[in-house]
GUBA-694815 format. One record per residue (C-alpha): residue number from 1; residue in three letters; x, y, z. Coordinates in steps of 0.1 Angstrom, whole numbers, plus 5000, padded with zeros to 4 digits. Each point is the difference from the previous one (the first is absolute). Layout:
REM residues N
<lumro nr="NUM" rest="ala" x="X" y="Y" z="Z"/>
...
//
This chain:
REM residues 182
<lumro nr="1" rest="unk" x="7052" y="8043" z="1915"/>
<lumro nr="2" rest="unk" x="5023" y="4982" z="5025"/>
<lumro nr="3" rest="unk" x="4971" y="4994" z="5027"/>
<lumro nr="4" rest="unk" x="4980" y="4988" z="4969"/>
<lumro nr="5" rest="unk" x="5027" y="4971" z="4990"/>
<lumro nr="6" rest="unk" x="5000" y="4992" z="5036"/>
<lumro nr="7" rest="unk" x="4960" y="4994" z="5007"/>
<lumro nr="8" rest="unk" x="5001" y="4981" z="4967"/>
<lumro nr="9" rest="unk" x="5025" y="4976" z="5016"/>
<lumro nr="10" rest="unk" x="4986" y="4999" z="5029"/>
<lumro nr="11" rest="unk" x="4969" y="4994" z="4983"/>
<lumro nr="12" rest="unk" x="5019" y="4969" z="4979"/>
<lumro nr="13" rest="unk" x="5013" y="4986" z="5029"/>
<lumro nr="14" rest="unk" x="4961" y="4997" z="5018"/>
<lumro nr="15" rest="unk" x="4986" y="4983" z="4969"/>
<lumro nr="16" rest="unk" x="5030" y="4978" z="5002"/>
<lumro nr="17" rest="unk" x="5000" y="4988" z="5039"/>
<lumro nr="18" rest="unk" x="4961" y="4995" z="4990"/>
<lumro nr="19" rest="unk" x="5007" y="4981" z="4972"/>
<lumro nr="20" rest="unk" x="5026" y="4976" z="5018"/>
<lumro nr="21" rest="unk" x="4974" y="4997" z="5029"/>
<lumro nr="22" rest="unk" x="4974" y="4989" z="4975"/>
<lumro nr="23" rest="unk" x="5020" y="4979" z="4980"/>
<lumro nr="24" rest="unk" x="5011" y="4983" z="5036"/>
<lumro nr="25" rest="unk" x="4967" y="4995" z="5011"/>
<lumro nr="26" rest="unk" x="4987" y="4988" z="4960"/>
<lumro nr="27" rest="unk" x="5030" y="4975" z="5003"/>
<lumro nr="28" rest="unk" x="4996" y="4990" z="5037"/>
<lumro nr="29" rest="unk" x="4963" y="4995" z="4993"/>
<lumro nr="30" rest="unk" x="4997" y="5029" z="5030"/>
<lumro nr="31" rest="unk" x="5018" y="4973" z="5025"/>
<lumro nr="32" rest="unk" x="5031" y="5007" z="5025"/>
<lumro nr="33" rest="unk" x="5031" y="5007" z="4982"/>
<lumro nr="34" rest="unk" x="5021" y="4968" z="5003"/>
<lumro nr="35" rest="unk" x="5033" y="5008" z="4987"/>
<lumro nr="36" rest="unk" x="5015" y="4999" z="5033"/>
<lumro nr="37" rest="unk" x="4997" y="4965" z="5009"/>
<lumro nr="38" rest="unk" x="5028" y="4992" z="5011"/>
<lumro nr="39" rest="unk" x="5006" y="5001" z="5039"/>
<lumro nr="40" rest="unk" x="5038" y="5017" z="5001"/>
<lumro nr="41" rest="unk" x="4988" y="5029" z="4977"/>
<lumro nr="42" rest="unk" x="4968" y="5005" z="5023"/>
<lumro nr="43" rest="unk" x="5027" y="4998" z="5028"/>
<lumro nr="44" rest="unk" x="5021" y="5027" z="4981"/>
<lumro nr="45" rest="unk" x="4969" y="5019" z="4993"/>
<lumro nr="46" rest="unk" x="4989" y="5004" z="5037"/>
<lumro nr="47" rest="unk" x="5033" y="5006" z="5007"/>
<lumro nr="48" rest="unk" x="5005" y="5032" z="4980"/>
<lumro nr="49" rest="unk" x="4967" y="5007" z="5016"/>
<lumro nr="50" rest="unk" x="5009" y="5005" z="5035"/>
<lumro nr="51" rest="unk" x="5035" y="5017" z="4985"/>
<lumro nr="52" rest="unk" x="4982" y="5024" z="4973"/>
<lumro nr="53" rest="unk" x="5005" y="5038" z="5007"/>
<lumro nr="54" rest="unk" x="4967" y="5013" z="5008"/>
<lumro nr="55" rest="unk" x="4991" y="5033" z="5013"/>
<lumro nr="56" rest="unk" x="4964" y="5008" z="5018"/>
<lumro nr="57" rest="unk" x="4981" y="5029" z="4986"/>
<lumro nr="58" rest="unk" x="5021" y="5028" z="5014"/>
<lumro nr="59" rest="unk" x="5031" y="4991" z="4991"/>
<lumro nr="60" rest="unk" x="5013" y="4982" z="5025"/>
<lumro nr="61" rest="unk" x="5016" y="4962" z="4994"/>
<lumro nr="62" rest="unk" x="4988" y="4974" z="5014"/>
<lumro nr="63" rest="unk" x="5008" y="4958" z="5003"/>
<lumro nr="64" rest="unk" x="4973" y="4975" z="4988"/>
<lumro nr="65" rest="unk" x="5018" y="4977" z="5018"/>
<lumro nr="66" rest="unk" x="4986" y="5011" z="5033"/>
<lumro nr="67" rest="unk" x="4969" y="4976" z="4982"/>
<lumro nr="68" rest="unk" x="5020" y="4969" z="5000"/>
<lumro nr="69" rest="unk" x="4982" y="4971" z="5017"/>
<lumro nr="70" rest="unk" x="4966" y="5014" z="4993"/>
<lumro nr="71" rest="unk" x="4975" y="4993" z="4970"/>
<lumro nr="72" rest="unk" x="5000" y="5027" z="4975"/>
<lumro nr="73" rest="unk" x="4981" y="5008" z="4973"/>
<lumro nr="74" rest="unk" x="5020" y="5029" z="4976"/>
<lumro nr="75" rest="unk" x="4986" y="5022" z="4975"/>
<lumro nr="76" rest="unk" x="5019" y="5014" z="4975"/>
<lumro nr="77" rest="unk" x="4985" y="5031" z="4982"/>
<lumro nr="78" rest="unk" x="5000" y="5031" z="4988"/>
<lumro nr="79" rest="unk" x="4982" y="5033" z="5002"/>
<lumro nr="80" rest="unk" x="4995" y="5004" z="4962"/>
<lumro nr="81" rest="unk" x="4989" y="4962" z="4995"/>
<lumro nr="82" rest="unk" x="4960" y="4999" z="5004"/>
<lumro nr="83" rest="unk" x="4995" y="4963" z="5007"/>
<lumro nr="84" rest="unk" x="5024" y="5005" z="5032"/>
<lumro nr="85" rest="unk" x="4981" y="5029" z="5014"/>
<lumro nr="86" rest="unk" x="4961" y="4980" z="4988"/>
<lumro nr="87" rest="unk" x="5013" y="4970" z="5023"/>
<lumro nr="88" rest="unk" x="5011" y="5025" z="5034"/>
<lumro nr="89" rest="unk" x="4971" y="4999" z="5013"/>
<lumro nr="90" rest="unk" x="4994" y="4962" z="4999"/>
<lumro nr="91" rest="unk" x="5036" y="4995" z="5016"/>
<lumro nr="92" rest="unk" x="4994" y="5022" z="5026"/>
<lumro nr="93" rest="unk" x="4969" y="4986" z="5006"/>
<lumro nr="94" rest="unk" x="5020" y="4965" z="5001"/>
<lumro nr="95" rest="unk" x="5025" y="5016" z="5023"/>
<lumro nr="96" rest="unk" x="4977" y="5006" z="5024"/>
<lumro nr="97" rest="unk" x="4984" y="4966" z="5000"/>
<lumro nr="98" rest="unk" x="5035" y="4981" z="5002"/>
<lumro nr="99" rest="unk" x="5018" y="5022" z="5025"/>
<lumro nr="100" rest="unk" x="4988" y="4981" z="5031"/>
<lumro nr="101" rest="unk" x="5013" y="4970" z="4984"/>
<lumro nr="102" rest="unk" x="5032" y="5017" z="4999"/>
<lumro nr="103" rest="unk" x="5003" y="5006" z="4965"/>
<lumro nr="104" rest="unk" x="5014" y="5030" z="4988"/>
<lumro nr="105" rest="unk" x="4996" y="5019" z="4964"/>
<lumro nr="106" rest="unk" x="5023" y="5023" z="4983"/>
<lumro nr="107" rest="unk" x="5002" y="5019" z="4974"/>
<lumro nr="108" rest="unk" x="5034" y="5007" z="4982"/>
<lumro nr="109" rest="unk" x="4990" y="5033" z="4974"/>
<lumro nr="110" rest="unk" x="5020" y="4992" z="4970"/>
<lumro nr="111" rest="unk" x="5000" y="5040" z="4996"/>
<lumro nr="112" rest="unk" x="5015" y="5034" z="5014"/>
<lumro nr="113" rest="unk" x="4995" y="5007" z="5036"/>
<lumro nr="114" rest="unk" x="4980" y="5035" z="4991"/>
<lumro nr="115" rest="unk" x="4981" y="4979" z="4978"/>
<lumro nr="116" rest="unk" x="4992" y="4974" z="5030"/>
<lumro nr="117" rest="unk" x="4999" y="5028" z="5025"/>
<lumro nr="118" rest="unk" x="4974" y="5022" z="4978"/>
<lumro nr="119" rest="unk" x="4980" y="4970" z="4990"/>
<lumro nr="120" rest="unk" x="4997" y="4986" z="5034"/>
<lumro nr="121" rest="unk" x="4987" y="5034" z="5016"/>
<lumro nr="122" rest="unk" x="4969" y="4994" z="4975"/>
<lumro nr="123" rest="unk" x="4995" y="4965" z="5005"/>
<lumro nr="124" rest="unk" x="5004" y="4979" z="5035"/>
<lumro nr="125" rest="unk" x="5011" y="4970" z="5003"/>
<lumro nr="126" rest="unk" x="4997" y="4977" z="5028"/>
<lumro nr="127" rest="unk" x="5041" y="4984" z="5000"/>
<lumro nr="128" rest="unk" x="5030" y="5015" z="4996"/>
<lumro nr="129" rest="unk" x="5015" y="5014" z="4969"/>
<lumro nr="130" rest="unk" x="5037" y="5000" z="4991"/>
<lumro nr="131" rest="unk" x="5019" y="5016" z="4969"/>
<lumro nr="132" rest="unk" x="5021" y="4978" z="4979"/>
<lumro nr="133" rest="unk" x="5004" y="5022" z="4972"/>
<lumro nr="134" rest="unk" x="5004" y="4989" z="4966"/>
<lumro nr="135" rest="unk" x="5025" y="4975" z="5018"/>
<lumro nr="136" rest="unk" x="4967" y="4980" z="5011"/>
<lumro nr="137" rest="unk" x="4996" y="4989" z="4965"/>
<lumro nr="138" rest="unk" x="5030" y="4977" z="5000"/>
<lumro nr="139" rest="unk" x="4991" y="4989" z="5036"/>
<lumro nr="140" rest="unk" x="4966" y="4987" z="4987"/>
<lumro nr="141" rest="unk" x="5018" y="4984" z="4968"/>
<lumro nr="142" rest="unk" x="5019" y="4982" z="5028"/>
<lumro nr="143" rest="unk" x="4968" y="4984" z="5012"/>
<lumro nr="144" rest="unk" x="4990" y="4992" z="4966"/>
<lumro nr="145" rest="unk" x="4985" y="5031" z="4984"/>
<lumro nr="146" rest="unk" x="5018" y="4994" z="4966"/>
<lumro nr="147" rest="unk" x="4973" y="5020" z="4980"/>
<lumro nr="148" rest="unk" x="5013" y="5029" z="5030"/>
<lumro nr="149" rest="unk" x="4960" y="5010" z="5003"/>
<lumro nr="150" rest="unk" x="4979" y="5016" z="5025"/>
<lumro nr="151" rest="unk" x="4982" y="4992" z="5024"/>
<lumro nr="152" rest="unk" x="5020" y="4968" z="5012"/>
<lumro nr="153" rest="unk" x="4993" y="4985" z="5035"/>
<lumro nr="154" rest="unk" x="5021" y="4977" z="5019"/>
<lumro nr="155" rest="unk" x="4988" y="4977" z="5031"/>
<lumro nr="156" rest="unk" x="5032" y="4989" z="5019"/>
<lumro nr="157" rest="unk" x="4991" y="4978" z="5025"/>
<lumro nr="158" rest="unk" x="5014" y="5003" z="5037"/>
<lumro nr="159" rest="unk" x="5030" y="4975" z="4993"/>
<lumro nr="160" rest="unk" x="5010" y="5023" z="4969"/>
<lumro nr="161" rest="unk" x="4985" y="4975" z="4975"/>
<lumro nr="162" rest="unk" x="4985" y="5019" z="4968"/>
<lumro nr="163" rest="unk" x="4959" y="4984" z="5000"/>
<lumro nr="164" rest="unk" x="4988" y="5020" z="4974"/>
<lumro nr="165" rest="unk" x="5008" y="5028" z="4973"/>
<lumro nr="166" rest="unk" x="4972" y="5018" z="4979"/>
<lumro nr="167" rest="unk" x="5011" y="5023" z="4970"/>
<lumro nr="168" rest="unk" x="4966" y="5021" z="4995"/>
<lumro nr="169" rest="unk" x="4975" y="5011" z="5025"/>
<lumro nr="170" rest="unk" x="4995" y="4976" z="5026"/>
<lumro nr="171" rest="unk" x="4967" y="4977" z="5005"/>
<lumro nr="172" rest="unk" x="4990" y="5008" z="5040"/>
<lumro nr="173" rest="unk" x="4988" y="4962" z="4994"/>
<lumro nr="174" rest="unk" x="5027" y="4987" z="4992"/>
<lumro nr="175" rest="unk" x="5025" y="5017" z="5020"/>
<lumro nr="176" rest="unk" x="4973" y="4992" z="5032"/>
<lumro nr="177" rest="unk" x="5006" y="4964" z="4988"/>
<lumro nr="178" rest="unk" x="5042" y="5008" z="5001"/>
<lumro nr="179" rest="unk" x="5001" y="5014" z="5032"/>
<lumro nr="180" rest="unk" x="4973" y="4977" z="5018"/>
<lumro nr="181" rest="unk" x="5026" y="4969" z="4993"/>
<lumro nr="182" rest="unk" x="5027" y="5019" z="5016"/>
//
């Protein structure tokens, strides 16, 4: 009976991070989130970037800030969320295309490390992974995620300047477009 409650509000919770996502993207007309406009909270927001606890897949912490002074592109996910794991393959493919450019992609699983670990043993992906935890979520609000949805990508240019955010899968176009400029 317990375990039933709990699937049910696990279940609840899905159908609401979709919901928000949708309603973001319906509002936003499927455009980059721009609630973070100004340029000392996209300061702060890179900030608690390169200062977020972040563990790799096994376990062990690691510093983001090591990636200070180099173009990122970040990808908050999730294991359970099935836009973030539809649009893997296109960021890895991006990853690849942008690395001898010096861009680097990330993503930062807004999820348990067994989750990341297990799901990551199934599916490859071609940049490195990092576990937030459910802490992630507020890390991604600081960028702007307000609706707190998933998948949200970040492009931080090599100066630390926020170029773009996307709340919903991401448009290999459009990001193409991002990064090209940088």
């Amino acid at each position: 009976m317990n375990m039933r409650r709990i699937l049910a509000g696990a279940l609840v919770a899905i159908i609401a991070a979709g919901g928000g996502v949708l309603a973001n993207h319906w509002l936003n007309d499927g455009s980059e989130v721009a609630h973070a406009a100004q340029a000392g909270s996209q300061q702060s927001a890179v900030e608690q970037l390169w200062s977020a606890p972040v563990t790799n897949v096994d376990g062990k912490p690691q510093s983001l800030s090591l990636l200070k002074g180099h173009a990122i592109v970040v990808n908050f996910w999730a294991s359970w969320c099935g836009p973030c794991v539809e649009e893997m393959p296109a960021l890895s493919q991006l990853q690849r295309e942008y690395a001898k450019k010096g861009i680097q992609f990330i993503g930062l699983g807004v999820d348990s490390d067994k989750n990341v670990q297990a799901f990551l043993q199934k599916v490859k992906v071609a940049y490195p992974v990092y576990v937030t935890g459910f802490g992630g979520a507020d890390l991604a609000r600081a960028f702007g995620n307000n609706a707190g949805g998933l998948p949200f990508t970040v492009v931080i240019d090599a100066k630390g300047n926020i170029r773009s955010t996307k709340l919903g899968q991401i448009d290999p176009a459009a990001l193409r477009q991002t990064l090209d400029a940088l």
